[in-house]
C-alpha positions in Angstrom: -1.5 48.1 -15.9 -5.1 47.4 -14.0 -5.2 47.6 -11.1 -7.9 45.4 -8.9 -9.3 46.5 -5.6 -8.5 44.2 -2.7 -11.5 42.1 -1.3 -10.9 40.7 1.9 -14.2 38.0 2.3 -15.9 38.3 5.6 -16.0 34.9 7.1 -18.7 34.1 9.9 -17.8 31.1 11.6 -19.6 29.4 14.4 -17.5 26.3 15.7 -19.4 24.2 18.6 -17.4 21.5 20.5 -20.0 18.5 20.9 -18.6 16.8 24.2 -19.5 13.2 24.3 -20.6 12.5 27.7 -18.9 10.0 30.0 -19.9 7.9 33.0 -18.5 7.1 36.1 -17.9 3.3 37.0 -18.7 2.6 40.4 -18.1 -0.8 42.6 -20.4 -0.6 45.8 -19.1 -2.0 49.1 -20.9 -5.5 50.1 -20.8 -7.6 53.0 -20.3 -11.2 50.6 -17.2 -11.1 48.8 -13.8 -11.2 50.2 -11.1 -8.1 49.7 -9.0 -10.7 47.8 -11.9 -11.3 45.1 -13.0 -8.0 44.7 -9.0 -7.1 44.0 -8.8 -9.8 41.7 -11.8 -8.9 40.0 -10.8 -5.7 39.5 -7.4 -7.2 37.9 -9.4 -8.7 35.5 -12.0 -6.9 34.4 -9.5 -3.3 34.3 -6.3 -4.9 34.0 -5.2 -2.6 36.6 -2.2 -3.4 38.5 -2.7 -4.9 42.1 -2.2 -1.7 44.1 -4.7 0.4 42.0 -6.6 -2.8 42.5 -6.4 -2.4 46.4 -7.1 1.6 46.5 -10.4 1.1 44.7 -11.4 -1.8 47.0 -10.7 0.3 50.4 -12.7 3.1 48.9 -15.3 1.2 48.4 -15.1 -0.5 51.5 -14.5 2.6 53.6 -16.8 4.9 52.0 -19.5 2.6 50.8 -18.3 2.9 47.0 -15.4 3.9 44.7 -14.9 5.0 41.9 -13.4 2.5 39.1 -12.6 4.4 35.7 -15.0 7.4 33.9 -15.7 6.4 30.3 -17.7 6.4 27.4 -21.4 4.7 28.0 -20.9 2.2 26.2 -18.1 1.0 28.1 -19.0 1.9 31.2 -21.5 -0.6 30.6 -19.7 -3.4 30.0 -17.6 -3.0 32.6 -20.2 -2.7 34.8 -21.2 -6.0 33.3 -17.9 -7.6 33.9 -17.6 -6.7 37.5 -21.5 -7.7 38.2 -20.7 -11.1 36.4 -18.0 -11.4 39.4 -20.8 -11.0 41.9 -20.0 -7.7 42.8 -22.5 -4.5 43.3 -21.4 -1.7 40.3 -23.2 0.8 38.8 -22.7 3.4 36.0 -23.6 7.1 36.5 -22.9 10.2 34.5 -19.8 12.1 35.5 
């Protein structure tokens, strides 16, 4: 019987984890619209229920902005889009 020598291969890998990058959706408090609009706005555009709705519209009008949803550019975008369409102030900015 022959016997073979064991070979064990060396294996070198590299793994690298690409992360996609993601932007924040922001709606910016103004002095034109009412809180009822902006809520229902932001029932539309997110269909978020009406007391996520409300939290993001007292952020915004507390603090001077709040923040909507983090997401992919692309989407962030349009979302922005949606809400601006609505007459309200938003803007996208990298998380």
């Amino acid at each position: 019987m022959t016997r073979f020598p064991s070979i064990k291969p060396v294996l070198h890998v590299q793994s690298r984890t690409t992360l996609i990058p993601r932007y924040k959706v922001l709606l910016h408090n103004d002095d034109t619209n009412s809180m009822d609009h902006v809520v229902n706005a932001l029932m539309k555009v997110f269909k978020f229920k009406g007391e996520e709705c409300r939290r993001i519209m007292l952020e915004a009008h507390r603090n001077g902005v709040g923040l909507c949803v983090v997401e992919l550019f692309e989407q962030a975008e349009l979302h922005r889009d949606q809400l601006q369409a609505f007459s309200l102030l938003a803007s996208i900015e990298p998380e």
